[in-house]
Steps between C-alpha positions, in 0.01 A plus 500: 500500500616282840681613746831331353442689148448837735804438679751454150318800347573736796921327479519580149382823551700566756815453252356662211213728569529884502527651882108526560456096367807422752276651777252360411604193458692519866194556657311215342758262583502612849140415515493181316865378551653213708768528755798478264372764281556760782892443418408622150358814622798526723754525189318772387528703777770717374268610142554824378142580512332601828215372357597140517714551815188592662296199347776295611413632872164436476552156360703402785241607720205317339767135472599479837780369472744687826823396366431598171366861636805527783699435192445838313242724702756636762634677166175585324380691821877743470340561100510819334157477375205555836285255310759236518579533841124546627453172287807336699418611809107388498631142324768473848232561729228259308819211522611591855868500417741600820875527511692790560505552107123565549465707780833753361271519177148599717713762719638660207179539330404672838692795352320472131359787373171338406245505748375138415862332522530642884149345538628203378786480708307561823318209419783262440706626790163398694459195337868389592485588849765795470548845531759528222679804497394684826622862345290481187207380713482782743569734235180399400258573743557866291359376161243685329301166385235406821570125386856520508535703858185316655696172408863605608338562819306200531890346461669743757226381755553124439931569564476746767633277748799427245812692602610615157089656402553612853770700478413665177164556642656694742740703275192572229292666815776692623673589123265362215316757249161634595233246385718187635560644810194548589394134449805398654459689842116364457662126522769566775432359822420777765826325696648669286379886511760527814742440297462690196390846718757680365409432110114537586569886641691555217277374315206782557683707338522266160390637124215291503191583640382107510856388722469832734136353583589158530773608733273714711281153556784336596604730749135559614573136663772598721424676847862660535528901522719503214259362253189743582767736493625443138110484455422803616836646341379345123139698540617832527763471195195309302377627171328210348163483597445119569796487688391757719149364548673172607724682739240731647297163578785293668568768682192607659403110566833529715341801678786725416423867532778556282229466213335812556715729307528258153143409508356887499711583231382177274155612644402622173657237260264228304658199591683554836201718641255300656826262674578892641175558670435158661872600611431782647182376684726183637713716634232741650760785638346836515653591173372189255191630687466832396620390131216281446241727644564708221575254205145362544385830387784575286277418111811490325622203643368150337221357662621185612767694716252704650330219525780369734553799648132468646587148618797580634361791731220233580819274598648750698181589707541873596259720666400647198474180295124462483466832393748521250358176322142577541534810187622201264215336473388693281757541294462506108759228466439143588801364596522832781165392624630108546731581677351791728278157607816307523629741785165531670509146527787465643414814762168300559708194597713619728234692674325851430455807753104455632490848338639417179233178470216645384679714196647219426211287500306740266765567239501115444158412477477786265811398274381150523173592313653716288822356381459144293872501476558399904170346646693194616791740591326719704271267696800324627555852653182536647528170659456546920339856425198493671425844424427398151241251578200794414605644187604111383145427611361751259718387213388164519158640432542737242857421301391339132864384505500095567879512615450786724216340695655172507804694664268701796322166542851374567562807724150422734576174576557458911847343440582850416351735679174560703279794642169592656266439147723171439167276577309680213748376257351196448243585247769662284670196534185287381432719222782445350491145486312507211755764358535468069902521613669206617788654719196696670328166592816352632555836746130500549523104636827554710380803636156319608696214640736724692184697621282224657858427710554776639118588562429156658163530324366281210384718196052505535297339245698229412296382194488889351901522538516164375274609174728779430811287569666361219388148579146570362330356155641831342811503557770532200671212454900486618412699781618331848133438710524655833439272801289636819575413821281227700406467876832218541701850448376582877789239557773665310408889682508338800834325436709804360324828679764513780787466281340742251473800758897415547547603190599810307374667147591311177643155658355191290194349603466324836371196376876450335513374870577149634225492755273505206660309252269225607187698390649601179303222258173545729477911459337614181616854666855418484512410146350845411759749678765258515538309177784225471 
């Protein structure tokens, strides 16, 4: 059958047929029909079955013919039946009709019940260029449906500048219900927080958990007394926990000693608990003090607040720190011992009593052999202990653990630290060139590399090292080869020694230099220790 014999079967249906055979034969004629035949279609419009109303959408859609479609769609999209007006509304958007007709008909399906028509809407309104009806839009940025609020706000962004969205924007953040208020004060300018103070102080004391945290950010941004006041005012009339946690953290990042009293009483909460102690240890006032000293040995708090609570007391740095931290390293629980390392780190960097160095040098080369949990963790704390150098020494030769010698290799390197048997290190650092372990052969080379700088003295037996390097026959393939310094490097020493002895522990490498940029391409030593 041709097209022509297609096209008077689907008319004759379409005045004879039963509803289904008038649908169907709508449809068809929308996909095989001319231009005029969307006029047809358009006298149907007003069937009494939904069924062929809709097909009458869809055929609209699929003809293309805009006058035909502005004609009758405007109404389709106000039908009683959803599948009618989704049909409508998808068939205006495929035509790109416009007209005030069109844009009344997308803002009132902004309202529709059915989560696919407000989808629909959104994406008209965006494809015309307007906003529609600003109150239905803001209202929202509250919908249940992630496509339907993600898109309203995608709108609200584009008109922010426009004075009606603006305005409503403005009355939704002060006034709206819970879920669009909180995306609306999310979108408002910060020009405008001065202005809507009074709402925002009011508004810590909203229903709504999520709008009395959003608040609390906003006011967080402000410097004025009044806000950290209102702040500090919401925290001790808080019951829900993730409020308080927020409000126990903006707080003590402001310093505010006002803290104290909320965040030992949420001390022993779940959520709000470990915000409390790193609180209390931020503020560091002989009270927070003396709470955490005894919720790191309180066992029935959880462990990640005690595990706070010993970071926090590392952050505060009291006389009694070191020994108070020491204890938890052996600790049955492994988020305790974490962060008993955490504080010692910090006490370590900001500088330990000469007669708290050697206790804490001990503990950590201790837990560092016997904790796989932390070995990166706790050898950045033992980083600039030179009182650690022996027992790391004796772990390099005796630990079966690849990741904790690769770490003490790390820890014997010169860049780090240095004492009186620093020159026998090189054989460890030899050995372990030929280490099963990749990460140990990296340490091993940097550490080598690092050693022959600050010694001044080229490793002996050149031809053994270079036999054990991994640049011999038997090396594994992928590993990088290790390049040895030649008698041209004389140059290089010569050209950076002054400025090395300038400079302090842990800086990059001298030859990062420009006075010896120029020997850069003509060192074999630089490309080992400093590679581009």
């Amino acid at each position: 059958m041709g097209s022509q014999q297609q096209i008077a079967f689907f008319l004759r249906e379409l005045e004879d047929g039963d509803t289904w055979r008038r649908a169907a034969a709508a449809k068809g004629l929308g996909r095989i029909g001319r231009d005029e035949h969307a006029w047809v279609l358009v006298g149907l419009a007003d069937d009494r079955a939904a069924e062929v109303r809709e097909a009458v959408a869809v055929g609209l859609g699929r003809l293309a013919v805009a006058e035909a479609g502005r004609a009758v769609l405007p109404g389709l999209m106000d039908d009683e039946d959803p599948w009618v007006r989704r049909r409508a509304s998808r068939s205006a958007i495929l035509l790109g009709l416009d007209g005030p007709a069109i844009v009344d008909a997308f803002s009132r399906l902004l309202r529709d019940p059915d989560h696919h028509l407000r989808i629909n809407a959104l994406d008209g309104l965006r494809a015309l260029g307007v906003p529609g009806d600003v109150g239905a839009l803001l209202a929202l940025l509250g919908d249940p449906n992630w496509a339907v609020w993600g898109r309203a706000r995608s709108l609200v962004f584009d008109f922010r500048k426009d004075p009606a969205v603006s305005a409503e924007l403005v009355r939704t953040a002060e006034q709206g219900a819970a879920d669009a208020r909180v995306l609306a004060l999310e979108l408002l300018p910060k020009q405008w927080t001065e202005r809507i103070l009074d709402s925002l102080v009011t508004g810590l004391r909203d229903e709504a958990p999520q709008v009395r945290s959003t608040v609390a950010r906003r006011l967080a941004d402000m410097e004025d007394i009044r806000s950290q006041g209102a702040l500090a005012d919401a925290l001790e009339a808080e019951q829900d926990p993730g409020v308080a946690e927020l409000l126990i953290r903006l707080l003590a990042e402001r310093g505010d000693e006002r803290v104290t009293g909320p965040a030992i009483r949420w001390l022993g909460d779940a959520a709000a608990g470990s915000s409390a102690a790193s609180a209390l240890g931020a503020v560091g006032t002989r009270v927070a003090v003396h709470v955490l000293r005894t919720a790191v040995t309180d066992g029935a708090l959880p462990g990640r607040t005690r595990a706070d609570a010993a970071k926090a007391i590392g952050q505060a740095g009291r006389w009694d720190a070191v020994w108070l931290l020491l204890p938890l390293l052996d600790d049955p629980d492994g988020v305790v011992r974490a962060g008993a390392v955490a504080g010692l780190d910090t006490l370590v960097a900001d500088g330990l009593r000469f007669w708290e160095r050697h206790s804490v040098a001990g503990a950590l080369v201790a837990h560092l052999a016997a904790d796989p949990n932390t070995v990166w963790q706790t050898h950045n704390a033992l980083i600039g202990l030179a009182e650690a150098l022996p027992g790391l020494r004796r772990i390099v030769d005796r630990t079966p653990s690849a990741d904790v010698r690769a770490a003490a290799l790390s820890l014997l390197d010169t860049h780090n630290a240095t004492d009186g048997d620093t020159e026998h290190d090189l054989a460890r650092f030899v050995h372990a060139l030929a280490d099963p372990d990749e990460t140990v052969r990296h340490h091993a080379a940097e550490g080598l590399a690092h050693w022959v700088v600050t010694t001044g003295v080229l490793p002996q037996d050149e031809q053994r090292l270079r036999a054990r390097s991994p640049t011999s026959p038997r090396t594994p393939r992928g590993r990088r080869p290790v390049r040895w310094p030649r008698r041209r490097c004389e140059r290089w020493r010569s050209a950076v020694a002054p400025r090395r002895d300038r400079e302090k522990r842990g800086r990059l490498h001298p030859c990062r230099g420009a006075q010896v940029k120029t020997l850069w391409k003509r060192c074999q030593w630089c490309r080992l220790c400093c590679p581009r």
